[in-house]
Short mmCIF file of the C-alpha atoms (twelve columns), coordinates in Angstrom:
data_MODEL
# 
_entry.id   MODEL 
# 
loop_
_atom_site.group_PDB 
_atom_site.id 
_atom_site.type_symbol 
_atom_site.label_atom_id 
_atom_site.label_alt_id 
_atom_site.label_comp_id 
_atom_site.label_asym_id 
_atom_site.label_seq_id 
_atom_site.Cartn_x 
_atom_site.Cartn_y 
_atom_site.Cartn_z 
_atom_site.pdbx_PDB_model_num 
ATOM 1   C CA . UNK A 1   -65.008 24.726  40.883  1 
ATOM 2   C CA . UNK A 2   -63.963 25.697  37.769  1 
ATOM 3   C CA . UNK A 3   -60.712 27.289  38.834  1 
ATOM 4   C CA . UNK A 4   -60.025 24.172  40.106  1 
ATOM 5   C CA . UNK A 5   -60.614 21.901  37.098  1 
ATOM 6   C CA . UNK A 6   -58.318 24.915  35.030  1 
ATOM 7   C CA . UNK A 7   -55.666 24.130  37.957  1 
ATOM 8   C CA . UNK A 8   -56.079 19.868  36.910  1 
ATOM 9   C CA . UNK A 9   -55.174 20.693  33.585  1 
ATOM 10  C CA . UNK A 10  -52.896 23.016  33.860  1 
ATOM 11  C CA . UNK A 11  -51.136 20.330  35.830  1 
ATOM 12  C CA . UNK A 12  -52.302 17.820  33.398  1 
ATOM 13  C CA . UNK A 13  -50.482 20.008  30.258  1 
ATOM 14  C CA . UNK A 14  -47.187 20.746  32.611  1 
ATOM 15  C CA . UNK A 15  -46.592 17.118  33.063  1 
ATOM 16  C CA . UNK A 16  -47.145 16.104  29.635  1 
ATOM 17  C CA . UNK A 17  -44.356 19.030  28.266  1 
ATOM 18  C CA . UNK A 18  -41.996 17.943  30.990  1 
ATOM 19  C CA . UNK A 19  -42.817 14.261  29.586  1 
ATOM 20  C CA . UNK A 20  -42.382 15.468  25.894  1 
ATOM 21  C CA . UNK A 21  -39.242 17.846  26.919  1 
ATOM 22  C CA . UNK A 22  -37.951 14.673  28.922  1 
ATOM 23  C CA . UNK A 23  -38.502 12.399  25.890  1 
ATOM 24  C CA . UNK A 24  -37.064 14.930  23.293  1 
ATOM 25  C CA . UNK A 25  -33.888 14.868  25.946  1 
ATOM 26  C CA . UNK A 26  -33.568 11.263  25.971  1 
ATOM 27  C CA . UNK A 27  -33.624 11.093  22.420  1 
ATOM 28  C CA . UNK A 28  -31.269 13.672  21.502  1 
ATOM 29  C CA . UNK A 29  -29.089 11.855  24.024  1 
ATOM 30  C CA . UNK A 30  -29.708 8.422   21.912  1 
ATOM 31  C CA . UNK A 31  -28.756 10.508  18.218  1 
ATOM 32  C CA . UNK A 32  -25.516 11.570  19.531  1 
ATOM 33  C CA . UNK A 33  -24.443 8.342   20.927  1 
ATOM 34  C CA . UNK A 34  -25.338 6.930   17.887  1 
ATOM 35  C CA . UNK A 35  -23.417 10.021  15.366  1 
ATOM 36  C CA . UNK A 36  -20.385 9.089   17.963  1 
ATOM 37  C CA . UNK A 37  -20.891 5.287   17.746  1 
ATOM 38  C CA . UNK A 38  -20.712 5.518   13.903  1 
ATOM 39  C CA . UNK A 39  -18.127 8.120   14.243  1 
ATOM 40  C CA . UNK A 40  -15.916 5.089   15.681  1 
ATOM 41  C CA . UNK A 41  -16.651 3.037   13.287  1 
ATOM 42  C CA . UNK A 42  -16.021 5.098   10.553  1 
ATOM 43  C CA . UNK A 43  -12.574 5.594   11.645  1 
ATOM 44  C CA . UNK A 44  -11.986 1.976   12.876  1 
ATOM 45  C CA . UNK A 45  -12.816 1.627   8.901   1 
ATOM 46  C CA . UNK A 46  -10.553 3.761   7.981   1 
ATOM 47  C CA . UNK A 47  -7.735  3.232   9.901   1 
ATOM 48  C CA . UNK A 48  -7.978  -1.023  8.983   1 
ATOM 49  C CA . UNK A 49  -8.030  0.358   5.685   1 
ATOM 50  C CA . UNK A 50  -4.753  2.128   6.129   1 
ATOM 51  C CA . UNK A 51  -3.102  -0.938  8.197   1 
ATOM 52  C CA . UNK A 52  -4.097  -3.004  5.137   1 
ATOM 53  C CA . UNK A 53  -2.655  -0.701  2.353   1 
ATOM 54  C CA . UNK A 54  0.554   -0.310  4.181   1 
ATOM 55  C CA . UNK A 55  0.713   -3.835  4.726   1 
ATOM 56  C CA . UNK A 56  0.193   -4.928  0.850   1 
ATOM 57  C CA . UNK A 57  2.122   -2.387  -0.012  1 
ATOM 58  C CA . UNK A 58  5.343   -3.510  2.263   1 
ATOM 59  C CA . UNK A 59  5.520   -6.672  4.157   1 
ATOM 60  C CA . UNK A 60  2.948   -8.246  1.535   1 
ATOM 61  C CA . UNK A 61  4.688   -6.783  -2.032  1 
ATOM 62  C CA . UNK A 62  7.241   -9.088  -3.390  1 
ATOM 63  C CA . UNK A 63  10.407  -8.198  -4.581  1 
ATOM 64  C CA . UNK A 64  12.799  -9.697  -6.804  1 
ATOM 65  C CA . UNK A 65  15.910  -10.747 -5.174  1 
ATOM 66  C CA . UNK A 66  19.468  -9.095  -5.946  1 
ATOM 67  C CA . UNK A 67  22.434  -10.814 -7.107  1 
ATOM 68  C CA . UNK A 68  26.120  -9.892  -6.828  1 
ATOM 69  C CA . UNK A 69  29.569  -10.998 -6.671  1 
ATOM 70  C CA . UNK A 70  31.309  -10.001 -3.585  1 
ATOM 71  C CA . UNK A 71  34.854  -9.457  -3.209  1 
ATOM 72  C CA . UNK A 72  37.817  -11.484 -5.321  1 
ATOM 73  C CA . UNK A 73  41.045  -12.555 -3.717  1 
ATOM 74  C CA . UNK A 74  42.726  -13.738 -6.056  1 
ATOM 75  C CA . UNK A 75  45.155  -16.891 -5.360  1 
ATOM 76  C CA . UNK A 76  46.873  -17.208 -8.698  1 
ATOM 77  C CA . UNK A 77  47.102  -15.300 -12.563 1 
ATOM 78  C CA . UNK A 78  49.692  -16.359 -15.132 1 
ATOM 79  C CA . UNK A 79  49.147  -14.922 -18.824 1 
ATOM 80  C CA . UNK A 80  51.244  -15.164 -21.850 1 
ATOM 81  C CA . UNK A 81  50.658  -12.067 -24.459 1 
ATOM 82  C CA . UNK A 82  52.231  -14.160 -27.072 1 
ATOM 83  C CA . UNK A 83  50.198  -17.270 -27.108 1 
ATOM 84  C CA . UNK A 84  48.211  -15.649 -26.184 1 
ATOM 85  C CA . UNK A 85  46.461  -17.149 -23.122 1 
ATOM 86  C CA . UNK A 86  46.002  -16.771 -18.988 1 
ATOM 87  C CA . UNK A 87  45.049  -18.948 -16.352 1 
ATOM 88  C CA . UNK A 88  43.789  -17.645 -13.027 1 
ATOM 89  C CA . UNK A 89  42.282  -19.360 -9.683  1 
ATOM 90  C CA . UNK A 90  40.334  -17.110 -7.239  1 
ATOM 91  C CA . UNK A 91  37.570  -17.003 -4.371  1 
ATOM 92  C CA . UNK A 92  35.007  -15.126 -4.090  1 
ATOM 93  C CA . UNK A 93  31.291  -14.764 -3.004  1 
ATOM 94  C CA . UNK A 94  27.733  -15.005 -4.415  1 
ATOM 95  C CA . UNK A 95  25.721  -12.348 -2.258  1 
ATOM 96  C CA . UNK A 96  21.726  -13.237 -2.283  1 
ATOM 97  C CA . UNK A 97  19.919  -9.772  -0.848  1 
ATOM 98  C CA . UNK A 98  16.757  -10.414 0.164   1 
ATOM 99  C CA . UNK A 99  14.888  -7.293  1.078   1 
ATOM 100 C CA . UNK A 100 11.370  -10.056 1.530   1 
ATOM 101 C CA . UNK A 101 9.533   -10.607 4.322   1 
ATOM 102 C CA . UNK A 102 9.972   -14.019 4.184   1 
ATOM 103 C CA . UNK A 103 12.459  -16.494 2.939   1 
ATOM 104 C CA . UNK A 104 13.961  -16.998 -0.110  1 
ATOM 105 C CA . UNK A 105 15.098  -20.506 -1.262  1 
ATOM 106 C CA . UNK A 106 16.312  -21.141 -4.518  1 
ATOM 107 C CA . UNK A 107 17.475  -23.774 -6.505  1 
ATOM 108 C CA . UNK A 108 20.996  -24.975 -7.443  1 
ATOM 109 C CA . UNK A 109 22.608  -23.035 -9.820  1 
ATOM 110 C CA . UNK A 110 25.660  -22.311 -11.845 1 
ATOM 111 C CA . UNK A 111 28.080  -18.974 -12.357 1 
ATOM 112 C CA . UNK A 112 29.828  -18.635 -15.562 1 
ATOM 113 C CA . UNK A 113 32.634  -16.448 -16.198 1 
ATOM 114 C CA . UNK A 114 33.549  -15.365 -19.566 1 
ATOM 115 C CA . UNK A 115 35.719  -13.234 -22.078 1 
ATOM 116 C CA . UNK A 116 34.209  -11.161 -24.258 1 
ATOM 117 C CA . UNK A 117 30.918  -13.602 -24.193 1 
ATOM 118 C CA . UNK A 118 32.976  -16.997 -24.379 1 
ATOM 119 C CA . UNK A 119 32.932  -19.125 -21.231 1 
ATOM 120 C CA . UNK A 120 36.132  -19.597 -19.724 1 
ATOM 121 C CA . UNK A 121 35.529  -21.341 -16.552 1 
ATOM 122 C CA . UNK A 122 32.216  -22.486 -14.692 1 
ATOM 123 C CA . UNK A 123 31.141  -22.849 -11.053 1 
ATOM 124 C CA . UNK A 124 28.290  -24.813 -9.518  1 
ATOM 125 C CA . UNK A 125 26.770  -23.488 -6.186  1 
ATOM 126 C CA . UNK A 126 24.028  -25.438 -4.069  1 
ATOM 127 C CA . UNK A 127 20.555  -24.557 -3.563  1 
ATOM 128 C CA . UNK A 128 19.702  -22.589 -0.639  1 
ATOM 129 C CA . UNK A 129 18.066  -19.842 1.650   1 
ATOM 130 C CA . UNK A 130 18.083  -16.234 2.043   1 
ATOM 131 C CA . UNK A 131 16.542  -15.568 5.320   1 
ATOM 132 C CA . UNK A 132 14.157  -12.594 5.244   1 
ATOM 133 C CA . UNK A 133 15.612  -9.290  5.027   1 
ATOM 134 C CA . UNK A 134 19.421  -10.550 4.849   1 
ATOM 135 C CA . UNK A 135 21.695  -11.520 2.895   1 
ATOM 136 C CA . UNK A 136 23.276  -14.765 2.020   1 
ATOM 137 C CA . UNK A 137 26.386  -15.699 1.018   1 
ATOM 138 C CA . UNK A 138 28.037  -18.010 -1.000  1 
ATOM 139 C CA . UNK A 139 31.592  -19.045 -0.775  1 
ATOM 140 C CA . UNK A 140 33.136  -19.763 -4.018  1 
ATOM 141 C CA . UNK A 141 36.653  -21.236 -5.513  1 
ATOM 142 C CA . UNK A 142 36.720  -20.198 -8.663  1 
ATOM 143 C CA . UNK A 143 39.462  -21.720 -11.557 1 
ATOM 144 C CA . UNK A 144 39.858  -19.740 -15.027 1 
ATOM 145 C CA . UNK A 145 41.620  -20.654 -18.261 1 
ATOM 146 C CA . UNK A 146 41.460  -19.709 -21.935 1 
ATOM 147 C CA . UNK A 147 41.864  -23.678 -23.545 1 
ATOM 148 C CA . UNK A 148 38.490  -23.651 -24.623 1 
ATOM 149 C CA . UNK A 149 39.271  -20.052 -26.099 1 
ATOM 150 C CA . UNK A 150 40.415  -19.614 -29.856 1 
ATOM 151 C CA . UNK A 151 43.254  -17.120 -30.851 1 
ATOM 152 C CA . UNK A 152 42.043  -13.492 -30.123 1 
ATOM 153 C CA . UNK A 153 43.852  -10.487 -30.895 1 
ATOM 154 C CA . UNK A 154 42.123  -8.534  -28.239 1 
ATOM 155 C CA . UNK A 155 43.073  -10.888 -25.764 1 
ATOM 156 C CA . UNK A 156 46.967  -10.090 -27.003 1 
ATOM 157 C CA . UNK A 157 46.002  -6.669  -26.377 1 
ATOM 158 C CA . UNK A 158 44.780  -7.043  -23.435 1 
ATOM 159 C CA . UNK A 159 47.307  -9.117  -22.203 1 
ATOM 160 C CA . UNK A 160 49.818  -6.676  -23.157 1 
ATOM 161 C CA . UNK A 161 48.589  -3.914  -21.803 1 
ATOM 162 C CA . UNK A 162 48.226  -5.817  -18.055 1 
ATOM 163 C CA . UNK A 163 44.696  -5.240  -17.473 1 
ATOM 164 C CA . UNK A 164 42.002  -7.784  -18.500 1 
ATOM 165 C CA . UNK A 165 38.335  -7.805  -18.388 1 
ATOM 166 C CA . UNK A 166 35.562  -10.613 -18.086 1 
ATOM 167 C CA . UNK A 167 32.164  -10.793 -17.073 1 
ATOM 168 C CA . UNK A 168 30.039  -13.399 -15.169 1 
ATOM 169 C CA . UNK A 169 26.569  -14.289 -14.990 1 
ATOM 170 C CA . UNK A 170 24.231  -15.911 -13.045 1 
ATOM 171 C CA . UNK A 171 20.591  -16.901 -12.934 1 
ATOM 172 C CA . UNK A 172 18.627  -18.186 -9.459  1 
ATOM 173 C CA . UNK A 173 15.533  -19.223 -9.392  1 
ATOM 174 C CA . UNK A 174 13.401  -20.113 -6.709  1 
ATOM 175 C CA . UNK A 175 10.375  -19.146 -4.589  1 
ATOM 176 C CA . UNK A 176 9.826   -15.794 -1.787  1 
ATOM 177 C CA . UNK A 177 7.116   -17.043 0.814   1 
ATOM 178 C CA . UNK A 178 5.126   -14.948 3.201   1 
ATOM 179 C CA . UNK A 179 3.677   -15.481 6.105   1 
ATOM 180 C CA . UNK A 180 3.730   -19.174 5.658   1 
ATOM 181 C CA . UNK A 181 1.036   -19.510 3.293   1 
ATOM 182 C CA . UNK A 182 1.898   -17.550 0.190   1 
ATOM 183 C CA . UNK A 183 4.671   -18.196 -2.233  1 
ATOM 184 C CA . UNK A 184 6.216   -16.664 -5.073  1 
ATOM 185 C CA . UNK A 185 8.302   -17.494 -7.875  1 
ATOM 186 C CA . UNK A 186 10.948  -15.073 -8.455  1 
ATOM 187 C CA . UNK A 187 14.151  -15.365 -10.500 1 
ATOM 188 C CA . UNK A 188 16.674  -13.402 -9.800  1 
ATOM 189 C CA . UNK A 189 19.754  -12.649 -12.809 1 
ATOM 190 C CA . UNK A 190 23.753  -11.905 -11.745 1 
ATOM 191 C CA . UNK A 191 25.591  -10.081 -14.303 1 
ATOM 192 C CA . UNK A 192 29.439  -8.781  -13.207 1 
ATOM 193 C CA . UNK A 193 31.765  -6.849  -15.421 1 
ATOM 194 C CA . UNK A 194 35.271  -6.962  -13.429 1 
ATOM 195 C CA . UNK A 195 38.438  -6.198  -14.082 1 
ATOM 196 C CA . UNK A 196 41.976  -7.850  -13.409 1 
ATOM 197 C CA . UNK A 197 45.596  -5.649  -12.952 1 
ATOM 198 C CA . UNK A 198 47.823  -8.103  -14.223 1 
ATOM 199 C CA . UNK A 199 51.014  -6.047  -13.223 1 
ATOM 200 C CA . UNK A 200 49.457  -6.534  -9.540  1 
ATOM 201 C CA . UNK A 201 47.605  -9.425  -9.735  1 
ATOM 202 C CA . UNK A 202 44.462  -7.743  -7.742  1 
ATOM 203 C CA . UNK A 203 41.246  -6.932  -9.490  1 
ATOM 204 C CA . UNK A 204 40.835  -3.723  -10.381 1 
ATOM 205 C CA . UNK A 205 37.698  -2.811  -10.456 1 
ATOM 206 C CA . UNK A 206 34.023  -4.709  -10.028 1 
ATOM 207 C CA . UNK A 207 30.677  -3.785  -10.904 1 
ATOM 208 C CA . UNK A 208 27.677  -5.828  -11.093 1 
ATOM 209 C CA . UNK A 209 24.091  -4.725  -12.356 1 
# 
């Protein structure tokens, strides 16, 4: 009798450690589902976190846009060392870059071309859009003279020696918008030092900042 009641609980004591070892299974099964679940998340976190940083920090960041002349052909240049004075006519191009990821439209705006910091000549342009990432351009007939000048000795000089150097400067201003809900202001400033071979009648040289 008693061997058999030692036999009961020996059974009794087996069942309850396969019950326990069963149970600490299960549960060690649950922790590591959970360590992987917030394994996921934590680099679901991490990697938004990324996505976001990179986006504010390209598509999102706004940039000012760049201003230039493009390239001068010019039509006619007559100059007179002696008086002295020059007239010239010429096309040429404003070039809007827009390096945005969104569109750029501006306002209405005007170049001015000048010797040695007095206007000779002035050219209105229309208001506009630079698409995103492109650049626009902006045909322009451009007419010179020096009868709003006074008598310069430099410009003798200049004259004489057949090459002649202005400058021109522009200022846009206008608005960037992204992703059709944000906009910017941004202004954007044109300033071109070129240089004209009178002996030629071709500019010489063109640089813009």
């Amino acid at each position: 009798m008693a061997e058999l009641i030692k036999q009961a609980l020996a059974s009794i004591y087996t069942r309850k450690d396969e019950e326990a070892a069963i149970l600490k299974a299960e549960e060690e099964l649950k922790r590591k589902k959970r360590i992987k679940l917030f394994t996921y998340i934590g680099i679901f976190i991490v990697f938004q976190i990324i996505v976001i940083t990179v986006f504010s920090l390209t598509v999102m960041k706004v940039k000012t846009p760049k201003v230039r002349l493009g390239t001068i052909n010019v039509q006619r240049f007559n100059s007179a060392p002696a008086t002295p004075s020059f007239d010239t006519s010429f096309t040429t191009q404003i070039r809007v870059k827009n390096t945005n990821w969104g569109p750029y439209k501006y306002d209405a705006g005007i170049a001015t071309f000048m010797y040695q910091g007095v206007a000779v000549g002035q050219v209105d342009f229309p208001k506009g859009k630079a698409s995103m990432r492109s650049t626009k351009k902006i045909n322009l007939e451009v007419s010179l003279s020096t009868n709003g000048l006074l008598s310069s000795s430099n410009l003798e000089s200049e004259l004489s020696s057949r090459v002649l150097t202005l400058s021109s400067q522009a200022k846009l201003t206008g608005k960037v918008e992204l992703m059709l809900i944000m906009k910017k202001k941004k202004s954007a400033n044109m300033d071109c030092t070129m240089k004209f071979d009178l002996s030629t009648k071709k500019v010489q040289s063109l640089e813009c900042k």
